[in-house]
N, C-alpha and C positions, 0 to 999 in steps of 0.2 A: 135647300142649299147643297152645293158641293164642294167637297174638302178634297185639295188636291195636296199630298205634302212631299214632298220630294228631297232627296239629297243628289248633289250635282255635283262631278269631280271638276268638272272646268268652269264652271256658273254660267250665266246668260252669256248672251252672244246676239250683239244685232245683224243688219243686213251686209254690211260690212266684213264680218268673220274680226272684229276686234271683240274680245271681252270688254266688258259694261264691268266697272272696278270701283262704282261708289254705291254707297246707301240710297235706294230710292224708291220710290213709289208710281206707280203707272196703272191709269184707270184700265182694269179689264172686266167690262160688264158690270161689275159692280166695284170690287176691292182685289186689287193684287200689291202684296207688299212681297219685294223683293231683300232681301236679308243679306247681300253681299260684302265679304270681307277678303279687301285686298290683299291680304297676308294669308291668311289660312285658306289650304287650298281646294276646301269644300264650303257651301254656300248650303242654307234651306229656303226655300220656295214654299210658298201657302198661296195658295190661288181661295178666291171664296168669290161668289158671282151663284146668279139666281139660276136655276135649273128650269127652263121654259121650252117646251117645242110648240113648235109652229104646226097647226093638225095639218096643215096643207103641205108643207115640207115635203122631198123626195124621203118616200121611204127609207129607213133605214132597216136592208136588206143584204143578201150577198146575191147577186145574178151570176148564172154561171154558162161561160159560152167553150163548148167541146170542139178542139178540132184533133184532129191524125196525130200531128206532133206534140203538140200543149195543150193546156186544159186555163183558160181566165175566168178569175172570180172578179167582181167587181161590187164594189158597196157606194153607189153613188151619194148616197145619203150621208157618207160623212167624206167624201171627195172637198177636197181646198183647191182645185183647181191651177193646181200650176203650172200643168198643158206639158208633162214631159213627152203624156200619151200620143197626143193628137199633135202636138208638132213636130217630133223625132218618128213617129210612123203612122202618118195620115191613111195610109194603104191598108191600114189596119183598123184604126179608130177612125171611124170615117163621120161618127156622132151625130147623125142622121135620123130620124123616125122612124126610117124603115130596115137601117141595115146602122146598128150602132158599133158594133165592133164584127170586124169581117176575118172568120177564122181561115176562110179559103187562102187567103192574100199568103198566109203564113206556112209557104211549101217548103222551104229548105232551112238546114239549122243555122246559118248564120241571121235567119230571122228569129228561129229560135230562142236561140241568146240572146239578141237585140228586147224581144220583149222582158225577157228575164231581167235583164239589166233595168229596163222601166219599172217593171215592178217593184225592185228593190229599191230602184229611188224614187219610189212614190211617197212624198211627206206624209198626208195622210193613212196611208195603209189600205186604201179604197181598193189596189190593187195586189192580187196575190196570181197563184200561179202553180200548178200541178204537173209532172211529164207522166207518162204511161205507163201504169202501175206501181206509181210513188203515190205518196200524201199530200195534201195541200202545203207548199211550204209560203208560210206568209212573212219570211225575215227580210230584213233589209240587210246593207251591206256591213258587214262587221260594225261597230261602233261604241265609244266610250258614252256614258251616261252625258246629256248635252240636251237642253233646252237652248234654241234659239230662236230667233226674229227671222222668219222669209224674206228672202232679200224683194226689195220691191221692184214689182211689174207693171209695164204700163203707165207708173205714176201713181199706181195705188199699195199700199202697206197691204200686206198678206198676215196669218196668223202666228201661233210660237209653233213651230216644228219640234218636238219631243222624237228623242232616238237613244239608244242604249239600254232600253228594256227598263226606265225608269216604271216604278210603283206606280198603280193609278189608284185611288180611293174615292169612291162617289157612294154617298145615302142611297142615290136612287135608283142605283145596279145598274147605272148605263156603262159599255164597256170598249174599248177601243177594240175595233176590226183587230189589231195587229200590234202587242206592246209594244214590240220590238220597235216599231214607229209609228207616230200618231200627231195629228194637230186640233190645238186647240183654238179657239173661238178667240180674238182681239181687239172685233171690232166692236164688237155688242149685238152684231146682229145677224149671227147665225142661226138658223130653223133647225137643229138638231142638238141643242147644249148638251153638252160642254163642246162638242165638237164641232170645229168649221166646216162649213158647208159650202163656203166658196162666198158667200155675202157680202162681202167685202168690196167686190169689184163695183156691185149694183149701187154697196153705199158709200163710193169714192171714199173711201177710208184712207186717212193720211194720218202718221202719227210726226207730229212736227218734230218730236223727238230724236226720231231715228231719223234724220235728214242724212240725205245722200250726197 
């Protein structure tokens, strides 16, 4: 089992960007009970759901592609797939079998930047990001402690998007690429618990809940 306990200054948040302001409960994997109190303006979260991966699952790894200007990490294995990569700079993430991310495309610094900015709003944390002669920095963009609902794509509900350096606690030592931001699993049936893996899409996941 994994025990996720968390304190929230702003509490839930669905796809919407409206806070969620009553008492409620919502299946996630197994049990998630939500503890929110309209008046006081911190909230506790307990997540509890069965800790299971999938042997076949993508690795959960960090790949690392070097080029002249920048340096990409990548953790496909706990990727949620919200496509900032690959639709904001195809010329880069080309997601290919033979050429997955294409470091030459990235000659001048306004691409630079461009991916840095990807990186940092990558829900997941799949991606991070190095310059020459720095350290990995894996942060996203500034942020208050905030669990929310992925706004939906496609038609399909995506996972809770974690950012502000929330607490993680898990038994079984799994650990998020990146506190700083991280998502979790919503639908049930992600191959790398606790964390999404993009599954969602495959299991036309819809939470009638969060209706848009």
């Amino acid at each position: 089992m994994v025990h996720i306990k968390s304190w929230v200054s702003k509490g839930l948040y669905h796809s919407r960007a409206e806070r969620l302001k009553h008492l409620m409960t919502i299946n996630f994997v197994g049990v998630v009970s939500l503890l929110i109190n309209p008046i006081v303006t911190e909230c506790m979260i307990f997540f509890e759901f069965e800790d299971k991966n999938d042997p076949y699952r993508t690795p959960d790894q960090v790949d690392i592609y070097e080029g002249e200007l920048i340096t990409i990490y990548e953790n496909r294995g706990v990727c949620s797939h919200r496509g900032f990569c690959y639709e904001d700079m195809p010329e880069v993430w080309k997601m290919s079998k033979e050429v997955r991310i294409d470091m030459r495309a990235i000659r001048i610094q306004e691409m630079v930047d461009k991916v840095i900015d990807i990186c940092r709003r990558c829900p997941s944390g799949a991606l991070s990001f190095s310059l020459p002669g720095q350290e990995r920095d894996l942060n996203g963009y500034p942020s208050k402690e905030t669990i929310s609902i992925a706004p939906r794509r496609y038609g399909y509900d995506g996972p809770f998007e974690v950012t502000g350096g929330i607490p993680f606690e898990d038994e079984g030592g799994n650990k998020p690429e990146s506190l700083d931001h991280y998502a979790l699993c919503r639908c049930g049936k992600s191959k790398n618990m606790p964390f999404c893996s993009g599954e969602h899409w495959g299991a036309k996941f819809i939470d009638e809940n969060n209706d848009e």
